[in-house]
N, C-alpha and C positions, 0 to 999 in steps of 0.2 A: 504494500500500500504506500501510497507517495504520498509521503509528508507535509506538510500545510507549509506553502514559501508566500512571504510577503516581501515587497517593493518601496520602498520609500525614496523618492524622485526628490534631485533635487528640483528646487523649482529653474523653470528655463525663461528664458537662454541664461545661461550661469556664461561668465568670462575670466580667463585668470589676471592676475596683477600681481607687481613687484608691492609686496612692502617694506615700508616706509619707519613708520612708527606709526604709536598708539597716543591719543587727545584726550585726554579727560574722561578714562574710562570708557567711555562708550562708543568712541569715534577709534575709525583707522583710517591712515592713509598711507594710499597705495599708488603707482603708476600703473597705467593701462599697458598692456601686456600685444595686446592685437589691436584691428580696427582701426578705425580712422582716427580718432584719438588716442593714439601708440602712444606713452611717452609721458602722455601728460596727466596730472593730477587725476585720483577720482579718492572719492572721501567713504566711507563705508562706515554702518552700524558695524558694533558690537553689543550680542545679548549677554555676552557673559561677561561674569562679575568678577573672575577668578585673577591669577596672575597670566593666565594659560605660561607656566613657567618653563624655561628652556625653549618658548614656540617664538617669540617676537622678535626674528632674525631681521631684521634690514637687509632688503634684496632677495629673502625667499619667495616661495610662491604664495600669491592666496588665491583662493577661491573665492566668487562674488559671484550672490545671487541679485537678484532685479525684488525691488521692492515690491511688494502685494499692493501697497497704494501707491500711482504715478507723483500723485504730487507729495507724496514724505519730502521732507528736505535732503536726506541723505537717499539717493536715490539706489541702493545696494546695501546687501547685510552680505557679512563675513562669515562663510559657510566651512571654511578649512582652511588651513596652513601647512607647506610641506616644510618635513624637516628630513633631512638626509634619506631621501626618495620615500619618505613616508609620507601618506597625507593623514594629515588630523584633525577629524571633523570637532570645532570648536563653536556649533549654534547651539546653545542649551537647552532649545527648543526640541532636537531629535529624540533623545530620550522619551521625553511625553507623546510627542508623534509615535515614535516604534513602537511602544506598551501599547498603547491604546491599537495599532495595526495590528501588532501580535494578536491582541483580547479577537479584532474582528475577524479574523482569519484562522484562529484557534492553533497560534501557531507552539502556545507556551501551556499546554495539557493541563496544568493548574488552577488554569483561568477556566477552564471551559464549565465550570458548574456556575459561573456568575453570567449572571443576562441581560445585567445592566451596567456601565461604565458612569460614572460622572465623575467628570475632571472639574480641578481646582476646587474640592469638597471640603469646606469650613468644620475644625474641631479644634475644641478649646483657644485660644489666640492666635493661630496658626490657620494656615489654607494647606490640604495636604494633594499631592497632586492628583489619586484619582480615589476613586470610594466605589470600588465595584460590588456589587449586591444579587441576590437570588435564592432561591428556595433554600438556601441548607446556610446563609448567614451573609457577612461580609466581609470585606478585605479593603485595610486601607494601603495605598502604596505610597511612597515617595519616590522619586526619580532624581538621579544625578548622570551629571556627565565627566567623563571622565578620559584625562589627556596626556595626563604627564606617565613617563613610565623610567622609572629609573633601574638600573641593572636587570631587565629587565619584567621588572615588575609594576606593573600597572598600579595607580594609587590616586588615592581619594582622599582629601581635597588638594587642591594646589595652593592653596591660601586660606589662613585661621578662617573660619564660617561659624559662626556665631550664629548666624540662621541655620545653618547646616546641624549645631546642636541642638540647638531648636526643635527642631522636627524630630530629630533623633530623639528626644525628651517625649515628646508628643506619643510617638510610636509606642516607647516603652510606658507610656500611664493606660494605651490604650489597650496595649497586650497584659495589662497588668490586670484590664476588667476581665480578661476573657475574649476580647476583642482578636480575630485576624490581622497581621500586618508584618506588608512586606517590605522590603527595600529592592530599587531595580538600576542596579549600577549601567552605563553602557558604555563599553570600552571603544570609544572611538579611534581606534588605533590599531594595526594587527600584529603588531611589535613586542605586546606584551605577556608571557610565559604564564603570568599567576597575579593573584589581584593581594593589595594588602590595604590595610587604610593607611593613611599616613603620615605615622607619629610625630616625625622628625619635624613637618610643616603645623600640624595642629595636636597637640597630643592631646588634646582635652577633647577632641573628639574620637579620636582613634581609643579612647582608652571607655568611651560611652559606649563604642560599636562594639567592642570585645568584649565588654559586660555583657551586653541582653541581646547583639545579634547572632542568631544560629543558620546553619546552612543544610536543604535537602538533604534528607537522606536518601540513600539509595533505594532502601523500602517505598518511598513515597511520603512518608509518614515528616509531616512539618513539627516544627517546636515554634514557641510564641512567635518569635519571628524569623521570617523566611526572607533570604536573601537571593537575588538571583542579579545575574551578572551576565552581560551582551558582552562577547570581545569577536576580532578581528581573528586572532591565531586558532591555529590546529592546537597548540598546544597550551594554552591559555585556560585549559578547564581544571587548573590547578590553582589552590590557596597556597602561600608560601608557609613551609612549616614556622619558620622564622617570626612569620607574621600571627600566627595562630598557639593558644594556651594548649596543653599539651593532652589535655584530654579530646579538643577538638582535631587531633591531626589524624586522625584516621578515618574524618568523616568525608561527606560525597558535597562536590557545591556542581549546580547545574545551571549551563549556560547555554546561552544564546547565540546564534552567529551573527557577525559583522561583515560586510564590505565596503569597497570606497568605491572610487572612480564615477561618481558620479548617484550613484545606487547607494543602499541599506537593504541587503537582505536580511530577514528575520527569519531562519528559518528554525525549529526547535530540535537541537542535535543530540542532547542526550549525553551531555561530557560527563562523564568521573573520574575522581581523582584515581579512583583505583583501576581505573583501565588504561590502553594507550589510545592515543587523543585520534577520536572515532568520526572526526570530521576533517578538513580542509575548504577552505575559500578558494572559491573562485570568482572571477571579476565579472559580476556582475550577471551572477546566475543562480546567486542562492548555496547552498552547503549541502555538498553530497556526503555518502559515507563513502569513508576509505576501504 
C-alpha cells in the first residue's frame, strides 16, 4: 500500500538573490540574482525571530518568494538560505503549513483519529499553534522551526525564547490535566544526523524539554507528551544519546521527511532509533523506503 505523500509548494515564481544583511529584524536585503533587475537592491520580509545563527552569510544564496499581497511594502519574504550547498528553509511559517498538510492527507498515523484541526487555539495566556479534536479527545500541538545544526546535530532554538518557554510551560500544565500534547519540530535542513535541544544557546529551555518531553515509542503507545520531528536526512531518525537522560536512550523518536528544492514533502517514514534509517530523500518526490 503507498503511503500518504504530501507537497508543500513554495509559492511562485520564487527568484534567488545575493544576501546582503539583515535590518531590524524583520527586513533582509539582498541583490537580484537574475532578471532585469540583476544586481540591484530588493529588500525582503523576514518571519522569523530567531538569530537563524551560522545562516546570515553576505553573498550566499536566498530564496525569495512574491508577497500574497501586491501592495505589502516589502514586496518578497525570505523563504531559505544556502549555506555550503545546503539550502535552509528559514519561513516559520512551514512548520504550521506541513502539520496541518500532514493532518489533511493523513500522512502522520497519529493524527488520523482527530477530524478537526484548528490552528492558533487560545489556552491559558498563550495561543498554541493547533488544537486538533475528535471522538476519542484532543491534542494540543506547538510547532517550531528548526535551522541550525551543529556537528551535526540538529537543534532547537537558535536564540534564548522566552516565548519558546512559554509554550513549553503551557504544554506541560496541560499534560499535567490529563490533556494530549505534542510538540512538532521541522528540520528544515537535510544535514542533520539527530535532533537535541539546545542547551549551550538556551539552557533554561533545553533543560524544560528534558523534564516532561517524551518521544514515541515503538509500541505506539505515547506518554504525556509526544514529540515528533520532520528532518531532511536518511539518517536523522536518531536522538543524540549525549542529548538524552539515560533512561531515555533506548527509546524510539518518529519522524517525518523533508525536502528542499523548491518542495516539502511530508511523507510518514517510520524512522527508529533502533533500526537502520528506512528512508532516503529524494528531490522532490517524496520519501521512498530503502
Amino acid at each position: 500500500m503507498t503511503k500518504p505523500t504530501c507537497f508543500l509548494p513554495f509559492p511562485s515564481p520564487c527568484r534567488k538573490a545575493r544576501f546582503i544583511a539583515r535590518h531590524k529584524r524583520f527586513t533582509v536585503e539582498t541583490t537580484a540574482s537574475d532578471g532585469p533587475d540583476q544586481g540591484k537592491e530588493l529588500l525582503a520580509h523576514t518571519n522569523n525571530t530567531g538569530t537563524m545563527l551560522g545562516l546570515l552569510r553576505p553573498g550566499s544564496t536566498a530564496l525569495l518568494s512574491p508577497a500574497a499581497n501586491p501592495k505589502r511594502k516589502l514586496k518578497y519574504t525570505l523563504e531559505a538560505l544556502e549555506l555550503n550547498g545546503v539550502s535552509v528553509g528559514v519561513n516559520t511559517l512551514t512548520p504550521n503549513r506541513m502539520l496541518y498538510l500532514a493532518w489533511q492527507t493523513g500522512s502522520i498515523p497519529e493524527l488520523a483519529e482527530y477530524t478537526e484541526f484548528r490552528k492558533e487555539a487560545k489556552v491559558g495566556q498563550s495561543r498554541l499553534d493547533a488544537l486538533l479534536t475528535g471522538p476519542h479527545g484532543e491534542l494540543w500541538v506547538e510547532c517550531k522551526n528548526v535551522t541550525m545544526v551543529e556537528d551535526d546535530v540538529a537543534c532547537f532554538p537558535d536564540a534564548v525564547t522566552e516565548r519558546g518557554q512559554k509554550h513549553l510551560r503551557e504544554l506541560m500544565t496541560l499534560a499535567e490535566t490529563g490533556a494530549r500534547v505534542a510538540l512538532f519540530f521541522l528540520i528544515q535542513r537535510p544535514d542533520g544526523k539527530c535532533f537535541g535541544p539546545a542547551d549551550v544557546v538556551d539552557p533554561a529551555y533545553a533543560e524544560l524539554f528534558m523534564k516532561r518531553s517524551t518521544v514515541v515509542l515503538k509500541s505506539g503507545r505515547t506518554s504525556p507528551m509526544l514529540t515528533q520531528t520532520a528532518s531532511g536526512s536518511a539518517n536523522a531518525s536518531k536522538w543524540c544519546a549525549r542529548d538524552l537522560p539515560a533512561h531515555r536512550r533506548d527509546s524510539h523518536q518518529l519522524f517525518l521527511g523533508h525536502g528542499q528544492t523548491g518542495r516539502v514533502p511530508a511523507d510518514i517514514a517510520g524512522f527508529y532509533r533502533s533500526s537502520a534509517a528506512a528512508s532516503a530523500w529524494q528531490s522532490c518526490s517524496g520519501i521512498k523506503e530503502a
